[in-house]
N, C-alpha and C positions, 0 to 999 in steps of 0.2 A: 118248658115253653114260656113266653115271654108271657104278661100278662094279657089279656083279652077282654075283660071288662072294665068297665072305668071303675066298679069300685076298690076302694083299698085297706088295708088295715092304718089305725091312725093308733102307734104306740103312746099315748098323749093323756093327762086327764086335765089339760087347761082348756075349757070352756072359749077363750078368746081362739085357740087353735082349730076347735068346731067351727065357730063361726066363721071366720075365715076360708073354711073349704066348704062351708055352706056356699057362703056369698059370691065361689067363683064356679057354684054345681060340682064339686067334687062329692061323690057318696061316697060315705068309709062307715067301716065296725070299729065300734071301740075294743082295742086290745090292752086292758090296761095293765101294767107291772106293779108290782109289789114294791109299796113304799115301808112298811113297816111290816110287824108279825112278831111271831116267834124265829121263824129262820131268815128275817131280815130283810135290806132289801133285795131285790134281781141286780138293779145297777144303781152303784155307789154314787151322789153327785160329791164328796169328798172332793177337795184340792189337794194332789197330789205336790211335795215336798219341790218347790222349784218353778212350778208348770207354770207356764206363761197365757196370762187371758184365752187368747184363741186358738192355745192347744188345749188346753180344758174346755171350752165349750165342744170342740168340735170330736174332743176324743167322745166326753159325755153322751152326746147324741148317737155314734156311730154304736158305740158300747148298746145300747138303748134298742137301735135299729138290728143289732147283730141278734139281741136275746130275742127278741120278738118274734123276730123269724124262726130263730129256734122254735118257740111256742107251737106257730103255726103246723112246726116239721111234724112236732110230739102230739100236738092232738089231734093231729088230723085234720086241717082245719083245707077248706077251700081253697088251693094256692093264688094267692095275691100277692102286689108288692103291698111291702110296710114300710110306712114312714114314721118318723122319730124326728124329734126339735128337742134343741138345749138352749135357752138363751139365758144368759148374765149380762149385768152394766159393770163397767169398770173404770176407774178414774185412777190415774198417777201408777198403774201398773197393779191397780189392788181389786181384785174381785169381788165386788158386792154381792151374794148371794139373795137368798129373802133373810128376812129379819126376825129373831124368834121372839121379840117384845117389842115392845115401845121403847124403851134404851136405845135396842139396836137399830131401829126404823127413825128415831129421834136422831140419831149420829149420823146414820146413810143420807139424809136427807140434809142437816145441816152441813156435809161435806160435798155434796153438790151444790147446794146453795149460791148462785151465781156464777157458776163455772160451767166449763161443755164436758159432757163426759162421754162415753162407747158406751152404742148396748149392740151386743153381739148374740146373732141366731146362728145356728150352726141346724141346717138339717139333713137327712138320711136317707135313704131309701134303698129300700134290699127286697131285691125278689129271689130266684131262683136262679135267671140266669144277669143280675144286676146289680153292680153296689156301686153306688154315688153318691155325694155328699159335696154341698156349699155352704159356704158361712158367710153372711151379709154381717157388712158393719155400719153402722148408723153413728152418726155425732149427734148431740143433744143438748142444746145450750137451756142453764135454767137462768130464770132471774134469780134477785135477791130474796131471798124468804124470809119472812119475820118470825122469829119463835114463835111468836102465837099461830101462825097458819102450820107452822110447822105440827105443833102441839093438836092443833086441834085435826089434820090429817090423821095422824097416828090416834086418835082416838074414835076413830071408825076400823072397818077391818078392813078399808082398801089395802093396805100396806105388806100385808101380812102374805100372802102366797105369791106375792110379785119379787121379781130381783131388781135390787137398787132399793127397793120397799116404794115402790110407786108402779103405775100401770096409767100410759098414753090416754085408753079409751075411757077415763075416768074422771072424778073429780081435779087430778093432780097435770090435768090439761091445762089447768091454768096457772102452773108453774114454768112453764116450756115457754121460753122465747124462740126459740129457735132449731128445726132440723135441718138434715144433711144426710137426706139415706132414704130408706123406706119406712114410712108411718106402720105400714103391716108388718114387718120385720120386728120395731120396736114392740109392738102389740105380741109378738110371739112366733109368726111364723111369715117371713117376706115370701107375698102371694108369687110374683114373677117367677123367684127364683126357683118355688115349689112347682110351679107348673111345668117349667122347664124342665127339669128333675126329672117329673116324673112322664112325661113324655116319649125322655131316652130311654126311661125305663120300660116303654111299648106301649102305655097306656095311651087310648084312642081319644085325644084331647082335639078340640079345634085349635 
């Protein structure tokens, strides 16, 4: 059966993804996946040999949404749909991930640094009788950054679990001359497109 309650599972552990479906009354449980361990992760975010930006984001999420639902099969869990988001930024054809120091948060940064670049949200949704999936693309012009702002960002931990090594609803707001797309999208999860989504997916939305 299609789903019947509004709430859902949210395969997701970014905080900005919460708020987000706070802020439009979505309830969800968190279903979180395995980032680490001894037997690894559930779903790889690896770039695959070749992949082009918006086939790796959106394979990432679908991969993401597909295990999740598994979960729910194997533990028995309330059947809901589940939703899943992958977002990256990407500029000149190259994927910026997050950044695993300040070197690599110091480079992502100064390689945006006055140019517009993509950040691309790929999200999911899988129920039982339902698999969907949209990928919103946003442009994002920055200004000029001077080493020093650069320097002193990377020296807090905004940087650091965001891709591109920055996050919209932040300090690094004041980098941003200019968008072209969805502010929530760029933030992690575009609200429109997630409602839509998940709508077809049967869920009882106004």
């Amino acid at each position: 059966m299609k789903p019947v309650e509004k709430k859902i599972y949210l395969a997701s552990k970014s905080p900005r993804r919460r708020e987000l479906l706070r802020q439009v009354g979505i309830d969800f449980e968190l279903l979180l996946l395995r980032s680490d361990g001894p037997r690894g992760e559930d779903v790889t975010e690896e770039v695959h040999p070749g992949e082009a930006p918006l086939d790796y984001v959106a394979r990432v999420a679908r991969e993401k949404a597909a295990f999740a639902a598994e979960l729910v099969v194997k533990r028995r869990m309330a059947p809901r749909a589940v939703l899943s988001a992958d977002t990256t930024v990407t500029i000149d054809g190259e994927i910026l991930g997050k950044p695993a120091n300040a070197a690599e948060a110091i480079a992502m940064l100064s390689k945006l640094s006055g140019r517009t670049h993509q950040v691309l949200t790929s999200i999911a949704v899988r129920s039982a009788e339902f698999t969907g999936q949209v990928t919103q693309v946003s442009e994002v012009r920055f200004g000029v950054l001077s080493p020093a702002a650069i320097a002193a960002y990377c020296a807090t931990a905004e940087p650091y679990d965001k891709a591109g090594g920055y996050g919209i609803q932040g300090p690094a707001a004041q980098f941003i001359e200019h968008i072209a797309g969805s502010h929530s999208g760029i933030m992690g999860l575009p609200v429109y497109e997630t409602v839509q989504l998940l709508r077809q997916a049967g869920l009882p939305l106004p």
